[in-house]
C-alpha positions as CSV (number, residue, x, y, z in Angstrom):
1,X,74.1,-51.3,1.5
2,X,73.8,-50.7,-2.6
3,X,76.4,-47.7,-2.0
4,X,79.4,-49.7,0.4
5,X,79.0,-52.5,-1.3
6,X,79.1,-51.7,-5.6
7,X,80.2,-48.3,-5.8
8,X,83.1,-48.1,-3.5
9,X,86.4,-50.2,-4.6
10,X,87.1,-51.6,-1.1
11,X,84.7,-52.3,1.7
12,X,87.7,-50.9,4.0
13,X,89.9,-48.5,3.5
14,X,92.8,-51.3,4.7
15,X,94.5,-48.2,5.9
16,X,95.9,-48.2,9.6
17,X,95.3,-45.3,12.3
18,X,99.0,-44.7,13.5
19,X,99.7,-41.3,13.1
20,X,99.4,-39.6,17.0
21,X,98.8,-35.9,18.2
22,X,102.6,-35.5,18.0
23,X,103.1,-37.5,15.0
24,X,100.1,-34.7,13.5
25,X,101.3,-32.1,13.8
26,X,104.9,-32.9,13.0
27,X,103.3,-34.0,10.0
28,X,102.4,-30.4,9.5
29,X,105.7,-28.8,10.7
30,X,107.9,-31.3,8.2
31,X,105.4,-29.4,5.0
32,X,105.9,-26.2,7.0
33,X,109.0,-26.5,5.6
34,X,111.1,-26.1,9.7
35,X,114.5,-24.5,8.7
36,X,114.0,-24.0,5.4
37,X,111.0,-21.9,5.3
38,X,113.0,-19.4,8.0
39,X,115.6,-19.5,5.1
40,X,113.0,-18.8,2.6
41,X,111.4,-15.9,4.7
42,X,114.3,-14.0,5.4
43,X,115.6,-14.2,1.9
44,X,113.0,-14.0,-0.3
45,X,110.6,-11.5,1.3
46,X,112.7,-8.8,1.6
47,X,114.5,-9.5,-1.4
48,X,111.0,-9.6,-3.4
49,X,109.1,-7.0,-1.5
50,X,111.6,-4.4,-0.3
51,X,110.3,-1.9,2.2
52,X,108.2,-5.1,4.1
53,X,106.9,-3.9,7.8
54,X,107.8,-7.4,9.6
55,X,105.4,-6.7,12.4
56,X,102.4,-6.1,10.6
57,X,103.3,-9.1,8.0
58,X,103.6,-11.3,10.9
59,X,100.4,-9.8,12.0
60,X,98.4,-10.9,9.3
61,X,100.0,-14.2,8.7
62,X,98.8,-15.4,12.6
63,X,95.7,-13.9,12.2
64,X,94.5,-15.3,8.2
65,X,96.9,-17.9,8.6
66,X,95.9,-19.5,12.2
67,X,92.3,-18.3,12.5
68,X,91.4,-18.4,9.2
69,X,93.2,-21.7,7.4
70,X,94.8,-23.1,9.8
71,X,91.2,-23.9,11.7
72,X,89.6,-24.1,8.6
73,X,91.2,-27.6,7.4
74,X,91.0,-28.5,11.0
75,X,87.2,-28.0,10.9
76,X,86.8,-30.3,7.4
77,X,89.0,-32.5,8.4
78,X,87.5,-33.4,11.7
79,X,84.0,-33.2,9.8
80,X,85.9,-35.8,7.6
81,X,88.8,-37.7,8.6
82,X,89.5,-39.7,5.5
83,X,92.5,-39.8,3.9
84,X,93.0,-38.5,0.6
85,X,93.5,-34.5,0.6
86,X,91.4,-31.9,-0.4
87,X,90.0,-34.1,-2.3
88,X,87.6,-35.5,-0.4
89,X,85.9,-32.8,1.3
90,X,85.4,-30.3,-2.3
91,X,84.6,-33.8,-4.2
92,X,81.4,-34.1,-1.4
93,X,80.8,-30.2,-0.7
94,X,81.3,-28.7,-4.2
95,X,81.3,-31.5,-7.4
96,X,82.5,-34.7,-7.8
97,X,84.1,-33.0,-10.9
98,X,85.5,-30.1,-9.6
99,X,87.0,-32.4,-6.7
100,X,88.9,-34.1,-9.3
101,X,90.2,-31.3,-10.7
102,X,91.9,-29.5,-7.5
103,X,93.1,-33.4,-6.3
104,X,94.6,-33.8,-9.7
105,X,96.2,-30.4,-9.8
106,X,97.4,-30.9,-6.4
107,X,97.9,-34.9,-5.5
108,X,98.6,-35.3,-9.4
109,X,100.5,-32.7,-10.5
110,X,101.9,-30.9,-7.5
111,X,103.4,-33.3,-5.7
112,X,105.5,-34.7,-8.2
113,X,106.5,-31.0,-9.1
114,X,107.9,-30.7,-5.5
115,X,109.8,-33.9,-6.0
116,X,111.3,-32.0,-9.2
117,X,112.1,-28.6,-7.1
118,X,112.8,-30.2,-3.6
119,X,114.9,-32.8,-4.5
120,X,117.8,-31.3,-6.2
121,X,117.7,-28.2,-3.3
122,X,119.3,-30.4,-1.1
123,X,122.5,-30.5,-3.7
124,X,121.9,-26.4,-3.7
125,X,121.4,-24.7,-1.6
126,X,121.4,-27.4,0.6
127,X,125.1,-28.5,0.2
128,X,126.9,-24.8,-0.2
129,X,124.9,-23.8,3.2
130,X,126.2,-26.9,4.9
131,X,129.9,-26.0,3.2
132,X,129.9,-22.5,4.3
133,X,128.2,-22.8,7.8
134,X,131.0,-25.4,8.6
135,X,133.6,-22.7,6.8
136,X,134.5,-25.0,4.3
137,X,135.9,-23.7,1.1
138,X,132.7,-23.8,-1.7
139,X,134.8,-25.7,-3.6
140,X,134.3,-28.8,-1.4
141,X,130.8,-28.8,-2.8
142,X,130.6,-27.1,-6.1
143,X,131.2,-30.4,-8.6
144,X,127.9,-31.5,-7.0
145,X,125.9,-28.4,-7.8
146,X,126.6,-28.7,-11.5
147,X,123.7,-30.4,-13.2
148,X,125.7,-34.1,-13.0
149,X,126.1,-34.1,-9.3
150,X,123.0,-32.3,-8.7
151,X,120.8,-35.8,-10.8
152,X,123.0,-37.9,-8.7
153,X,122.3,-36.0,-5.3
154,X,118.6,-35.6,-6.1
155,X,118.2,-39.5,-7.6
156,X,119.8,-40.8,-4.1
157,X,117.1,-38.3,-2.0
158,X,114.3,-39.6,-4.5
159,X,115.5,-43.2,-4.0
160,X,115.6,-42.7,-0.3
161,X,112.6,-40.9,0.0
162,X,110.5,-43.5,-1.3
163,X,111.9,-46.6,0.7
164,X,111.1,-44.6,3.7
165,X,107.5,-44.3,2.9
166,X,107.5,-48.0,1.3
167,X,108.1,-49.6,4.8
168,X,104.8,-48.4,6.3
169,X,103.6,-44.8,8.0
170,X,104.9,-46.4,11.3
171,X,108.8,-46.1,10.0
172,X,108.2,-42.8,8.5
173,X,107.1,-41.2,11.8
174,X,110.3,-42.5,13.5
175,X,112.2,-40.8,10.8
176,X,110.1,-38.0,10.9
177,X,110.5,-37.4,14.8
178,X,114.7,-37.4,14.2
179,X,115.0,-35.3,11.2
180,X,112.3,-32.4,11.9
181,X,113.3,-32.3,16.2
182,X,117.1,-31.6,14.8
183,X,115.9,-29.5,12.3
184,X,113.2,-27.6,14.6
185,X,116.7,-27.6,16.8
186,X,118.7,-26.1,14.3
187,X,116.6,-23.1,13.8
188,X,116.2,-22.7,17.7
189,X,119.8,-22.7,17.8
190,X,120.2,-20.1,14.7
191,X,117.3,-17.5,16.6
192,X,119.2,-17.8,20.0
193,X,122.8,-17.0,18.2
194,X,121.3,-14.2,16.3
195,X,119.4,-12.7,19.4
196,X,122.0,-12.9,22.0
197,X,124.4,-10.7,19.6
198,X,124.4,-6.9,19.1
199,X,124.6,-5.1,15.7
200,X,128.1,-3.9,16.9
201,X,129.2,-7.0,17.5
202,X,127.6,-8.0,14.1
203,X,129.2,-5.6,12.3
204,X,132.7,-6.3,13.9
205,X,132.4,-10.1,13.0
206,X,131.5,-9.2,9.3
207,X,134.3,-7.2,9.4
208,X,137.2,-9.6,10.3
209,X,135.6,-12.1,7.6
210,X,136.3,-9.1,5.1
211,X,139.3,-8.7,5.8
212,X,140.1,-12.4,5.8
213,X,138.8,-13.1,2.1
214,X,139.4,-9.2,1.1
215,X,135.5,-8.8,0.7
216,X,133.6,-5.5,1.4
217,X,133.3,-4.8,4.9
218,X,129.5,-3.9,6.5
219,X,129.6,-0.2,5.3
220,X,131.0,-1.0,1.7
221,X,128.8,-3.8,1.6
222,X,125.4,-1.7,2.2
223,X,127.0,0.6,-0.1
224,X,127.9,-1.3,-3.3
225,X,123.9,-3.1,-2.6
226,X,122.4,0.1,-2.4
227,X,123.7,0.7,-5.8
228,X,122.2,-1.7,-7.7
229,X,119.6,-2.6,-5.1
230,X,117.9,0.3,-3.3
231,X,117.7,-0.3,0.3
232,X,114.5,1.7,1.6
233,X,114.4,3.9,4.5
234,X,110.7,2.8,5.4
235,X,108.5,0.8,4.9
236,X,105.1,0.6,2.9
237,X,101.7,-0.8,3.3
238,X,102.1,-3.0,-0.3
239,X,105.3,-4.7,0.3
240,X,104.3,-5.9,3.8
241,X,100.8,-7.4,2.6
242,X,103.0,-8.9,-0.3
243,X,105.6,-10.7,2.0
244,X,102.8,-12.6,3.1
245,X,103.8,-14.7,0.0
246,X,107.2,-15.9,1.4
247,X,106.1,-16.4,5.0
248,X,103.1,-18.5,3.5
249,X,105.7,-21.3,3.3
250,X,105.9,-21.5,7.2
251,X,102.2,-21.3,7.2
252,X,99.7,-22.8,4.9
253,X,101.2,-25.7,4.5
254,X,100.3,-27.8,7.5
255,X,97.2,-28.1,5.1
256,X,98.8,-32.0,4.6
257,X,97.7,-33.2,7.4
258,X,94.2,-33.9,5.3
259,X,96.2,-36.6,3.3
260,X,96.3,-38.6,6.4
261,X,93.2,-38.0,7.7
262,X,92.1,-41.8,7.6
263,X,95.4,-42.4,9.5
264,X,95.2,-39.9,12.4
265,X,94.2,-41.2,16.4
266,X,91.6,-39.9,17.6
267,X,90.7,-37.6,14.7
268,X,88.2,-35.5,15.5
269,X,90.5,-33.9,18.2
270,X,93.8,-34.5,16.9
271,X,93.7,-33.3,13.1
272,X,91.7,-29.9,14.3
273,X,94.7,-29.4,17.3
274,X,97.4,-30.4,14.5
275,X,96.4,-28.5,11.8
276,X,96.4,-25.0,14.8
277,X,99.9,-26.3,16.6
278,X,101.9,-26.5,13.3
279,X,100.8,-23.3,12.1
280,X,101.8,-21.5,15.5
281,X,105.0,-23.4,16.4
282,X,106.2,-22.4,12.6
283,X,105.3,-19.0,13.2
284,X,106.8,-18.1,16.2
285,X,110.2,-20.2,14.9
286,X,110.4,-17.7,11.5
287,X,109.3,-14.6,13.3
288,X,111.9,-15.1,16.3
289,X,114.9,-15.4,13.5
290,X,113.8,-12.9,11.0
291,X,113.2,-10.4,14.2
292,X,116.4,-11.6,14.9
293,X,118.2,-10.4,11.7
294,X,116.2,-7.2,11.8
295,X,117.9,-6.4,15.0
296,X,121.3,-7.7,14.1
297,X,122.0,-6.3,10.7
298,X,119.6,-3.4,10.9
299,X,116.6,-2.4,8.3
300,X,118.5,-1.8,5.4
301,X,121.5,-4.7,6.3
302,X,117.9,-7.2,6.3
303,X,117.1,-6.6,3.3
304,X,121.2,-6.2,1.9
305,X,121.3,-9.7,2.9
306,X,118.6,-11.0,1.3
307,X,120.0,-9.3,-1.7
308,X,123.4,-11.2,-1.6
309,X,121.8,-14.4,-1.1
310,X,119.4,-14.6,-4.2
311,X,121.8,-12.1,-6.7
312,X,125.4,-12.1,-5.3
313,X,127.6,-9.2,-5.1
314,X,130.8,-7.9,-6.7
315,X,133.1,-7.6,-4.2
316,X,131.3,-10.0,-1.9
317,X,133.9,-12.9,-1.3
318,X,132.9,-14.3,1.5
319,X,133.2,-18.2,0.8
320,X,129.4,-18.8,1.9
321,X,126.3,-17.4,0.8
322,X,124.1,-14.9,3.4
323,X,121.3,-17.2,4.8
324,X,120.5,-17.0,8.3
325,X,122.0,-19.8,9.4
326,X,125.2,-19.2,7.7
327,X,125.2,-15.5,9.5
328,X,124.9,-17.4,12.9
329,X,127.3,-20.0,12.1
330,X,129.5,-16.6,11.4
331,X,129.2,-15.2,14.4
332,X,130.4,-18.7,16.4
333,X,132.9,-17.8,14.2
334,X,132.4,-20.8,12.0
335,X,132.4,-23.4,15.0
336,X,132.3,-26.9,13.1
337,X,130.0,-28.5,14.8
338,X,127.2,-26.2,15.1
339,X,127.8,-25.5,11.5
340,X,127.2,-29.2,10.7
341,X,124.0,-28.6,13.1
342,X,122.6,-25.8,11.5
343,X,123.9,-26.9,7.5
344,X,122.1,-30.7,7.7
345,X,119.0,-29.0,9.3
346,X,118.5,-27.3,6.1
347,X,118.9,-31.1,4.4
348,X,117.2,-33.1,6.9
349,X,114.0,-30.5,6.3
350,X,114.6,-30.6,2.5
351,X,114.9,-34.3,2.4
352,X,111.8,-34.6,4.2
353,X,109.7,-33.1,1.4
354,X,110.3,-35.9,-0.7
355,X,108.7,-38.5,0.8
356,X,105.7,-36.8,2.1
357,X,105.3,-35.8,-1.5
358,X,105.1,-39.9,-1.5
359,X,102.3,-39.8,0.7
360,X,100.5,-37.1,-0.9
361,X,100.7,-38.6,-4.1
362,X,99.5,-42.0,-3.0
363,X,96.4,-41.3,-0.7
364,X,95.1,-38.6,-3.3
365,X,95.0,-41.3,-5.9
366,X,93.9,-44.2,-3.5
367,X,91.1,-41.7,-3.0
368,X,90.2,-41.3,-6.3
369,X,90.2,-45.1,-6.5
370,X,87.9,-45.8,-4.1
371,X,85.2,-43.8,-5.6
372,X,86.3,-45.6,-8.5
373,X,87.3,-42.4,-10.7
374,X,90.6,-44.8,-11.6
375,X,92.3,-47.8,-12.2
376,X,91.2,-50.8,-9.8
377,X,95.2,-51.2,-8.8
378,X,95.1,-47.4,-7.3
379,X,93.1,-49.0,-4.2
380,X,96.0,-52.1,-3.8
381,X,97.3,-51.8,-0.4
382,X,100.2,-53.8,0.8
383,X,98.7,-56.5,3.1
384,X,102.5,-56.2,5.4
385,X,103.2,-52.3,4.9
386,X,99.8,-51.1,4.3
387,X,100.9,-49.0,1.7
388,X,99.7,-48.4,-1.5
389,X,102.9,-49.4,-3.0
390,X,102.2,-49.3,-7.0
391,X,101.2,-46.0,-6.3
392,X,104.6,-45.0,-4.9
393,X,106.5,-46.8,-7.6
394,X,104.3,-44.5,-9.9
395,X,105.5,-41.5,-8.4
396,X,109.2,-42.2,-7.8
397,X,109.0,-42.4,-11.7
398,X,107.2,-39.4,-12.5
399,X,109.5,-38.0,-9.9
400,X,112.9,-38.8,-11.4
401,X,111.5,-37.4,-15.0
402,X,111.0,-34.1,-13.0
403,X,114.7,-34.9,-11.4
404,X,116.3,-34.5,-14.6
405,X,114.3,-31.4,-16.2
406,X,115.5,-29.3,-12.8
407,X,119.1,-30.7,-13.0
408,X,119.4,-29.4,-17.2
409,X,117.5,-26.2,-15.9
410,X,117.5,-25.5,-12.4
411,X,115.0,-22.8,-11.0
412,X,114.8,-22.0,-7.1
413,X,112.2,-19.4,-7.4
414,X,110.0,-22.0,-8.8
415,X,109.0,-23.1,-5.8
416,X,106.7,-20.2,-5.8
417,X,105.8,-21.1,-9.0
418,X,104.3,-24.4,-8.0
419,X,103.0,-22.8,-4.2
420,X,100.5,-20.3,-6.8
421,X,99.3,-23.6,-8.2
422,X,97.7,-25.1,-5.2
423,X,96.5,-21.6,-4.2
424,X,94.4,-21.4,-7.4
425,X,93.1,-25.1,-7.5
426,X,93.4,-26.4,-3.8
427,X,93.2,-23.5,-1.5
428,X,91.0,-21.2,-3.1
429,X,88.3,-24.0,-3.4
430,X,88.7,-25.3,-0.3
431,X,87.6,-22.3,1.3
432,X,84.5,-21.6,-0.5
433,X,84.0,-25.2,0.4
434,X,84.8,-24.5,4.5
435,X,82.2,-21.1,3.9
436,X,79.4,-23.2,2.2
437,X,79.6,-26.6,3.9
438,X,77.2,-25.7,7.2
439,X,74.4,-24.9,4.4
440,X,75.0,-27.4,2.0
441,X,72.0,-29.7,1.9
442,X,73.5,-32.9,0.6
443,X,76.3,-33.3,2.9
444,X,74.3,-31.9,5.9
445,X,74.5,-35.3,7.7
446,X,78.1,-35.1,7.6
447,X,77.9,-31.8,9.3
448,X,75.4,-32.5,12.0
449,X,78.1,-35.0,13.2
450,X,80.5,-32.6,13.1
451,X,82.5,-32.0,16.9
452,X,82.9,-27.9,15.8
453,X,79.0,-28.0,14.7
454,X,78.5,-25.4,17.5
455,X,81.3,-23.2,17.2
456,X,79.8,-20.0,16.3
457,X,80.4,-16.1,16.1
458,X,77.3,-13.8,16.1
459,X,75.2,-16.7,14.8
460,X,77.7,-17.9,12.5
461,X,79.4,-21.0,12.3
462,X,83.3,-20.6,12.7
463,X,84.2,-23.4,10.0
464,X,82.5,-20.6,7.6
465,X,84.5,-17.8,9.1
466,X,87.8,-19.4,8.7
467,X,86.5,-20.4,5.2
468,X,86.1,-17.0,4.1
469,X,89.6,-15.4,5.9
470,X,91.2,-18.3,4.3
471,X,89.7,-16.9,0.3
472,X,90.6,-13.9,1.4
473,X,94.2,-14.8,2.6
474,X,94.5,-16.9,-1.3
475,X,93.2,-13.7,-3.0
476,X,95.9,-11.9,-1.2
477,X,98.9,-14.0,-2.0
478,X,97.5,-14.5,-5.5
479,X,97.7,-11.0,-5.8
480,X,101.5,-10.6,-4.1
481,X,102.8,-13.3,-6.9
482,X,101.5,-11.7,-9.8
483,X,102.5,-8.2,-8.8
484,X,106.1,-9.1,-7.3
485,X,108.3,-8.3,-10.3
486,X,110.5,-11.2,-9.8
487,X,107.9,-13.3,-10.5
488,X,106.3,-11.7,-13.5
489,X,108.6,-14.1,-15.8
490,X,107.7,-17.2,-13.7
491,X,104.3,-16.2,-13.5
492,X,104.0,-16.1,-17.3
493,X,105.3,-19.5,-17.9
494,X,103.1,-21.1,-15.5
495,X,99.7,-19.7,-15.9
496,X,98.9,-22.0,-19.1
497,X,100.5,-25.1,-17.3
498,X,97.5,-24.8,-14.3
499,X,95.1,-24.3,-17.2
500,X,96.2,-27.3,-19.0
501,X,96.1,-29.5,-15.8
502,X,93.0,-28.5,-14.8
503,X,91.4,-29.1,-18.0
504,X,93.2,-32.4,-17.5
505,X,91.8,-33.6,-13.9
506,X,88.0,-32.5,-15.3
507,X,88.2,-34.9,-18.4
508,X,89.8,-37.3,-16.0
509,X,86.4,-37.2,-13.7
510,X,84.3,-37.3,-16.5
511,X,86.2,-39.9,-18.3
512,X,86.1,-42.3,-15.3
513,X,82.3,-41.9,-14.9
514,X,81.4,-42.6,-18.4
515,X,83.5,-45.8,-18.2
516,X,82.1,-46.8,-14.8
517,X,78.8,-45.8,-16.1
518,X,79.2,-49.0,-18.7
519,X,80.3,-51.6,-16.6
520,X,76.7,-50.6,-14.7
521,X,78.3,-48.5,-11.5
522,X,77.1,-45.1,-11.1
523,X,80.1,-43.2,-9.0
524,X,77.9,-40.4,-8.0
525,X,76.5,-42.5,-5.6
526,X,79.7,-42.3,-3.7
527,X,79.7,-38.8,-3.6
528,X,76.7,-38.9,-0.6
529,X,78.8,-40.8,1.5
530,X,82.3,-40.8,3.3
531,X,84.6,-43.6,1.6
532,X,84.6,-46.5,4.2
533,X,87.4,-46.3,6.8
């Protein structure tokens, strides 16, 4: 066939299938972010939207987030289960060109910005949590916070992160089971601590560790925050959509499981249940410890701690920092092991980013290659591994470059930065792709053999119902990042950076066509078909 044969790189994919149910949506859980995302919930949303209703944000998250995107990536990717991304299902839905442009935002660009965010976390906040849950002095830690310690911490993850991946998917799922079960542990462990103890009780332990250090106690402490933090009394309708934002982290992001899609048993069942499983088993984790803290340290003590944690206090001396699993290694009264439990849970998740931004990287290009919209040596896969390992090399450079701009000018809060990205250029598209694909003419033989063909609501096909909750989940957290007034000053920086990569990824497309178009290969040819497994 004219199309396998000349306008496809490979005639097989010489990717392997390895990656079971279990091995899925693990997958999905270890982007889901397991104990750091409850750390990024419980600090961040109160913190940026004061006044949050946790019920009702909780509310919308499982509704938009499990119904409407968490289905809707299982829907394309059982429709399609290729590796590669996003990519593949907006390249064949949408445009070739506008394919290329969300993939190289996303797989290009993206990736390697979590490799210059994630990295260095584990050095801080990674190390001080571990430090302070164990009830170490900060000091143990601090040299490696700096920005020397904090290259040297994050080159070692990088380094580490990228053999894992190098030695085939097989070795990284072994990994994977270890660090995410202790992590998924860890913040079990955190939400039982923190339900099975009373605000009195609470209040009682704070106040023996303020006495200890000479800190504030509880009462001075809601007090001094109150003063240059106003704790609300109730809540409103505006901050609770909003803190859909930072719980986003523990939801959306199980999207990854597409990267793998040529890799996935039994795909058709397993990347749909996957891409559902993650969503809900990260929900219920956050929601049980931020519930938690609700009860323990009252409204206003939620969203006092969440202040400490991001801006500090004077008069705070406490010698850790106010994340949830610091507070329950607290009230263990700073019980060494469990505080080495809960502080390399944090890591082990952390670390974990790194070399699925590997895999990201990697199959996103490979993609590209095999439509031919790049270099012939994207498509080289290791005949022992199978892994496309100049690919990887690629990216632990691109990665360390990122490395060193965080260490010189480090920047937690632009994590969010980078989550705004893909919902512009990956998440946003995708859904108008999930809404249009059961009408969409050209790639209506894909969806006739589509196992969810039939799934339908009044008439209506469900893949273009999630499609649509999905846009109108992006639209919302779009909204929530550029209204949040801690993120004005991020949101400035980075709004001419997506431009400038998007711009980028379409003259990529359209500079890989023309050249293809001379050596006699038209690439929109590939376009009509799935890439060959």
């Amino acid at each position: 066939m004219y199309v396998l044969s000349h306008v496809f790189a490979r005639r097989a994919s010489g990717l392997v299938r390895e990656a079971t149910l279990l091995d899925t949506v693990l997958f999905g859980i270890m982007n889901n972010g397991a104990a750091v995302s409850v750390w990024y919930y419980i600090s961040s949303a109160p913190y940026l939207f004061p006044g949050l209703n946790q019920t009702l944000t909780f509310l919308l998250g499982a509704f938009l987030g499990i119904i409407g995107f968490g289905m809707m990536w299982g829907f394309l990717g059982a429709a399609m289960p290729r590796s590669g991304g996003s990519y593949v299902y907006n390249s064949r839905i949408i445009h070739p060109a506008i394919g290329t442009a969300v993939s190289f935002a996303n797989a290009g660009f993206v990736m390697t910005a979590w490799i210059w965010v994630l990295a260095p976390w584990i050095a801080d906040p990674g190390l001080p949590i571990l430090a302070g849950a164990m009830g170490l002095d900060p000091s143990v830690v601090s040299w490696w916070t700096q920005p020397l310690g904090m290259y040297i911490i994050a080159t070692l993850a990088n380094l580490l992160g990228l053999l894992v991946v190098l030695f085939g998917l097989r070795f990284f799922f072994r990994i994977q089971r270890v660090l995410i079960g202790w992590s998924l542990i860890g913040a079990v462990l955190a939400a039982i601590i923190l339900s099975v103890n009373s605000h009195q009780t609470f209040v009682d332990v704070w106040n023996f560790y303020a006495a200890k250090y000479s800190s504030l106690t509880w009462e001075e402490t809601l007090m001094a925050v109150n003063e240059v933090f106003p704790l609300p009394d109730t809540w409103n309708f505006a901050s609770s959509v909003g803190a859909l934002l930072p719980l986003s982290w523990a939801l959306i992001y199980g999207y990854v499981i597409a990267f793998i899609g040529g890799e996935v048993k039994s795909p058709r069942k397993n990347i749909f249940m996957g891409q559902v499983m993650n969503a809900l088993l990260m929900l219920i984790i956050v929601g049980w410890n931020a519930f938690a803290i609700e009860s323990l340290a009252g409204y206003k003590g939620m969203h006092a701690l969440a202040y400490i944690d991001n801006e500090g206090l004077t008069g705070y001396n406490f010698p850790f920092s106010t994340t949830y699993l610091n507070i329950a290694a607290m009230l263990v009264h700073m019980n060494p092991f469990i505080g080495f439990f809960f502080g390399m849970s944090f890591i082990f998740a952390d670390f974990m980013w790194i070399p699925f931004s590997y895999i990201a990287f990697s199959r996103g290009l490979f993609a590209w290659g095999m439509d031919r919209i790049g270099p012939n040596w994207f498509t080289d896969i290791h005949p022992k591994w199978h892994q496309p390992v100049k690919l990887l090399l690629t990216e632990f450079i691109l990665g360390q470059i990122g490395i060193t701009w965080y260490a010189i000018s480090p920047d937690v809060l632009a994590g969010f930065s980078v989550e705004v990205m893909q919902l512009f250029s990956v998440f946003g598209f995708t859904a108008i792709s999930a809404m249009i694909f059961p009408y969409v003419k050209k790639v209506r033989h894909i969806w006739d053999t589509s196992p969810h063909k039939e799934w339908k609501i009044l008439g209506l096909p469900m893949c273009a119902i999630s499609g649509f909750l999905t846009f109108v989940l992006v639209l919302t957290l779009i909204w929530a990042a550029f209204t949040s007034e801690g993120m004005e000053a991020i949101m400035s920086i980075w709004t001419p950076i997506y431009v400038v990569v998007w711009v980028s990824g379409l003259l990529w497309y359209f500079g890989w066509k023309a050249y293809r178009q001379k050596e006699g290969i038209d690439v929109t040819l590939a376009y009509k078909e799935l890439a060959p497994e």
